[in-house]
N, C-alpha and C positions, 0 to 999 in steps of 0.2 A: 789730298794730293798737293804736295810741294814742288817747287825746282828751284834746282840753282844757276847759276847762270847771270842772263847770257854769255856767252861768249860768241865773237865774231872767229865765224869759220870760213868764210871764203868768199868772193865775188866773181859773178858770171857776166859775161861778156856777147855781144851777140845782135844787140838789135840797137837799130839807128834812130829809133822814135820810140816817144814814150813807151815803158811795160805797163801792159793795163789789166792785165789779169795774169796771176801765178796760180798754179793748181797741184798738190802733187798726190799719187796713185794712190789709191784705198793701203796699198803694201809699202807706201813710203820708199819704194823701192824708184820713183822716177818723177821728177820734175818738170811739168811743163809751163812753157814761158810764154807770152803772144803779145799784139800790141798796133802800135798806132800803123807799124810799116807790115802790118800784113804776115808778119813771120812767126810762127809757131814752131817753139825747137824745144826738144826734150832731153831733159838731161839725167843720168845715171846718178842717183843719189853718195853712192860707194865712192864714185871718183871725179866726179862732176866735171864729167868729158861732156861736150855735145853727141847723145845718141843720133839725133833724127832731124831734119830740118825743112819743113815745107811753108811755102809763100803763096799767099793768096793776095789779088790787087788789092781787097778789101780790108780796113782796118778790123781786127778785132778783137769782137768785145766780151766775150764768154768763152771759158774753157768748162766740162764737167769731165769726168772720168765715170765709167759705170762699174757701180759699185760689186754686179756678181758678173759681166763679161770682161775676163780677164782682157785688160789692156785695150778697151775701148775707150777711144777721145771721139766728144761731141765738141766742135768749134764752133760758137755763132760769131756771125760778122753785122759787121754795119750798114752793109749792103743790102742785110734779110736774108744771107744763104746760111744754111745749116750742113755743116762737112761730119762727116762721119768717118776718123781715124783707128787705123786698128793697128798693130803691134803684134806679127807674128813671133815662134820660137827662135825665128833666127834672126829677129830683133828689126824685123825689114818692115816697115810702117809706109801702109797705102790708105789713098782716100778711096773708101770702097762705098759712098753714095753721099748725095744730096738735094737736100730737101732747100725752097726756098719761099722765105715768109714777105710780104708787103710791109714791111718796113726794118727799122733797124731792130735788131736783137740786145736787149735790154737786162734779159735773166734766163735761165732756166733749169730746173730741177727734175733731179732721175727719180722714179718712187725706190722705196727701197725693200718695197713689199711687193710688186706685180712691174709687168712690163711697161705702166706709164709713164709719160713725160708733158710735164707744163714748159710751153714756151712761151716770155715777154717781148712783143714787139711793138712796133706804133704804140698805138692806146689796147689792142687786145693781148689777151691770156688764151692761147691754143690747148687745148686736151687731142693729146695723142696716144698712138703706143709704139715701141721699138718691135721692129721682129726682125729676123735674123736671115741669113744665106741670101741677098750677101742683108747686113744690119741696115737697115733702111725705116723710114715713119708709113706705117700705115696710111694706107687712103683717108679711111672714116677720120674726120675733127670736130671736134667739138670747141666752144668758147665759153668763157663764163660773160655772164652778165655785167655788168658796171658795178663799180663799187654801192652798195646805198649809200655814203656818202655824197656820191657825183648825183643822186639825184634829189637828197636835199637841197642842190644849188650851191653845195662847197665845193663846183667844180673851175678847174682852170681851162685857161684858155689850153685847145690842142688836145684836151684828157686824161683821163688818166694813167698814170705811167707808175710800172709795178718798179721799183727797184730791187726789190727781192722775192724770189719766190722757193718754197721748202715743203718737202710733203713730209708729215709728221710717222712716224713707225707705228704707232698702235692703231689708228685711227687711219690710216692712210689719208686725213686730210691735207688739203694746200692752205699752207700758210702764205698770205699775202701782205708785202710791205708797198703800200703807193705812197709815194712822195708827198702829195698835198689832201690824200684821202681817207688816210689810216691804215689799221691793218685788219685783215677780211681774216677770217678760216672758211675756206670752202669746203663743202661735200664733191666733190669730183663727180662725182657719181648720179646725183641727183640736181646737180648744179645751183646750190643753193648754198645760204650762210649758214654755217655752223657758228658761230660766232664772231662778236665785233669788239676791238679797242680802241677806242679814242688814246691819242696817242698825248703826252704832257705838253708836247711843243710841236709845232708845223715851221717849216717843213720837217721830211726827215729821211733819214741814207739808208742804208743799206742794213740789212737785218740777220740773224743766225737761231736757229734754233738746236736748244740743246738735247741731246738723245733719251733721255727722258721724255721728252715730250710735254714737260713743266715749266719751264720759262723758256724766254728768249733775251735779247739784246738787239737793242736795234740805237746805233748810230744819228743822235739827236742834232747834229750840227749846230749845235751851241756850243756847250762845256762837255762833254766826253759820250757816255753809252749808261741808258737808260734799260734797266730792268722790267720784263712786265712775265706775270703770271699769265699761262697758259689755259690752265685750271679755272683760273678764277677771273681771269679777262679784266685784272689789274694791275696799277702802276705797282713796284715791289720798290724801286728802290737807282740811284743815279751813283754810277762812280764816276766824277770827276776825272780830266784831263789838268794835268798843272797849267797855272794861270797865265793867261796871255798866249797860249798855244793856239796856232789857227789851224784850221779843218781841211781838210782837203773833201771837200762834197762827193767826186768823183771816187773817192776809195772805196777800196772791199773791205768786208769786217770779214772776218773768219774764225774759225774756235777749234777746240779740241774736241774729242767726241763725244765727254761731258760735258760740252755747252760751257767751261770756264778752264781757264782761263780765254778774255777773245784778244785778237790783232787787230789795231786798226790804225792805218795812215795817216800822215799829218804833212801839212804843207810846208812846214822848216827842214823839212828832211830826216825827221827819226819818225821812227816807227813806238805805236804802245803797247803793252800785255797789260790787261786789264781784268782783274775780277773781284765779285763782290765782296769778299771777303780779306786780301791782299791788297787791297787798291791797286794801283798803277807804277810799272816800271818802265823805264825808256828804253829804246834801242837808237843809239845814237850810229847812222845811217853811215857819213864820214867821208861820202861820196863826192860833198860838194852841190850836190842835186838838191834843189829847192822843193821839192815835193816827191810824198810816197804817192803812187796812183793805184798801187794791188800789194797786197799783202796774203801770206797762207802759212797755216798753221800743220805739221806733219803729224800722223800716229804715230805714236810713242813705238819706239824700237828699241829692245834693250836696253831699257831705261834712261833711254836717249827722248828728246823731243826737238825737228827742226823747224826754225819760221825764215820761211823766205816774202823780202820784200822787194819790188820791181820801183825804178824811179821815173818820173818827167824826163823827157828829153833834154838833155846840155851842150852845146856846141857837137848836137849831130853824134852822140853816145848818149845810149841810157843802160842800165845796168840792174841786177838782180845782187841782191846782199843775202846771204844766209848765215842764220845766228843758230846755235845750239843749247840747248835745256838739256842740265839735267836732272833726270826727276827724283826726289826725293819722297815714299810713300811715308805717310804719318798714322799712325794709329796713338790713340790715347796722348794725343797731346807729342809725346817721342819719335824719331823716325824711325821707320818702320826696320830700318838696319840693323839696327840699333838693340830690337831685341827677338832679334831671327832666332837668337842663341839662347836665348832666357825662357826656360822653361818654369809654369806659372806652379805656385805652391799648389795650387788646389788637382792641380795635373799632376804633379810628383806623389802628392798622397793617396791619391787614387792607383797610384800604379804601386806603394810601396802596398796595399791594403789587397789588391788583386794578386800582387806576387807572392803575399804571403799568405792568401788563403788558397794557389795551387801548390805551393810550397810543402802545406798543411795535409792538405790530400794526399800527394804525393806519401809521402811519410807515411799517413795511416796507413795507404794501399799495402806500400812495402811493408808496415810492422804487419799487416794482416796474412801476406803472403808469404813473409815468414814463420809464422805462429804456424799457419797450418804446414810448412814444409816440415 
């Protein structure tokens, strides 16, 4: 899978402090934007009008979309509330419950196999479940344990803090990225390690698992996004950020639903598309904005692909940039366009050797139906 691109397709307008997270729907069909002034506004992908717009005093810091209730937004904030947004047919979006955690909301991930949800706050990882009428968290929770890193004594002051969390498809395990810890797979279920990776460098950002369920990328705040095998619970391999580029710690990384190409924010103001195979292209931001703080990667629509990225705050305006992909498939080295039309020798011969043995038949039938007429 190829694309061509970027191109910058438009900017959105809307909030007065930093955008710290962009998220858009499983159907690419809608945009959500939120941030430091508490305003979560979602936008119509087709004409990117403001659909919806609600404010909460709380900054915040997590958007997810659930992946089988159509047009459900989960909002965490900083504050520790957990909003639960829904999105009727006639597009009229209420908050119909919430939940609130003891400390700030840091990540959280929907399964994509059963009705669970990990939520990151303070120093713990909550296990819950969604249930519905009206979409609310279950009483029963559960927690995971500390990393076993934190109790060899490679722990920091305050604890430890998940920066990302991903439940894998096959497995329905939790993949866990802590900052100063490493990263865990847990069994959900049994509350236990599934497996452990020392990570090539400490600290480190934010992470993305690819749909396979075979690597990941996880944000090294040094020099770009380091590669590690799922499978095999090792380092794969580093794509590089061009030199002298600074990090922005606080970004999201994001990906497509094959885990590559990923996005991820930089503090000069452009945004990266990064994968192991293509290295890295820029998206030069244009805004004026000294820092990317969220970045998101859209499902491919008609051989379209878009990434939206939110900036830092600037004299009291921060903004969202959307750039568009488009995709080119590649088969055998050629894009895949390229030979929709070319029908392969060993395929034509087979149909010239089929047509002529009903051909064949044919004819005897008839010579034999007329012999005896």
């Amino acid at each position: 899978m190829s694309h061509d691109g970027p191109s910058l397709t438009t900017t959105l307008e809307g909030h007065t402090s930093a955008v710290t997270v962009v998220e858009f729907s499983p159907d690419g069909k809608f945009l959500a934007s939120a941030g430091d002034d508490g305003v979560v506004l979602i936008f119509s992908t087709s004409s990117w009008t403001p659909m919806h717009r609600f404010l909460d005093v709380s900054p915040v810091t997590v958007l997810a979309w659930h992946q089988k209730r159509r047009y459900l937004l989960l909002c965490g904030h900083q504050s520790g509330d957990l909003h639960f947004l829904t999105m009727s047919k006639s597009m009229k979006c209420t908050v119909v419950q919430t939940s609130t955690f003891a400390g700030h909301i840091h990540s959280l991930s929907l399964s994509p196999t059963s009705p669970g949800i990990a939520i990151a706050y303070g120093n713990e990882i909550a296990l819950a479940v969604v249930i519905s009428n009206p979409y609310r968290l279950k009483d029963d929770r559960e927690y995971l344990p500390k990393p076993p890193a934190y109790h060899l004594g490679a722990n920091k002051p305050g604890g430890p803090v998940a920066k990302s969390l991903q439940f894998t498809r096959k497995k329905n395990h939790l993949v866990v990225t802590y900052a100063a810890h490493g990263i865990v797979i847990w069994d959900p279920h049994a509350l236990t390690v599934a497996g452990e990776i020392v990570p090539r460098t400490f600290p480190i950002g934010r992470s993305v698992v690819a749909a396979d369920d075979d690597t990941m990328a996880v944000s090294n705040l040094i020099n770009g996004v380091d590669w590690y095998s799922l499978s095999n619970l090792t380092f794969l391999s580093t794509t590089k950020l061009p030199a002298g580029t600074a990090f922005c710690p606080s970004s999201a990384l994001n990906s497509s639903e094959d885990g590559t190409p990923v996005v991820l924010g930089g503090a000069e103001g452009s945004a990266y598309i990064l994968s192991r195979e293509r290295g890295v292209k820029t998206l030069e931001h244009g805004g004026g904005s000294s820092i990317i703080r969220s970045v998101a990667l859209a499902p491919t629509v008609r051989g379209q692909a878009l990434i939206a990225a939110g900036t830092g705050e600037l004299n009291g305006r921060a903004t969202v940039t959307i750039w568009t992909l488009i995709e080119r498939k590649v088969k055998y080295g050629i894009p895949f366009v390229a030979i929709q039309n070319v029908v392969p020798v060993g395929l034509t011969l087979s149909h010239i050797l089929i047509n002529g043995a009903l051909l064949f038949l044919c004819c005897a039938w008839l010579g034999h139906f007329l012999t005896r007429g």
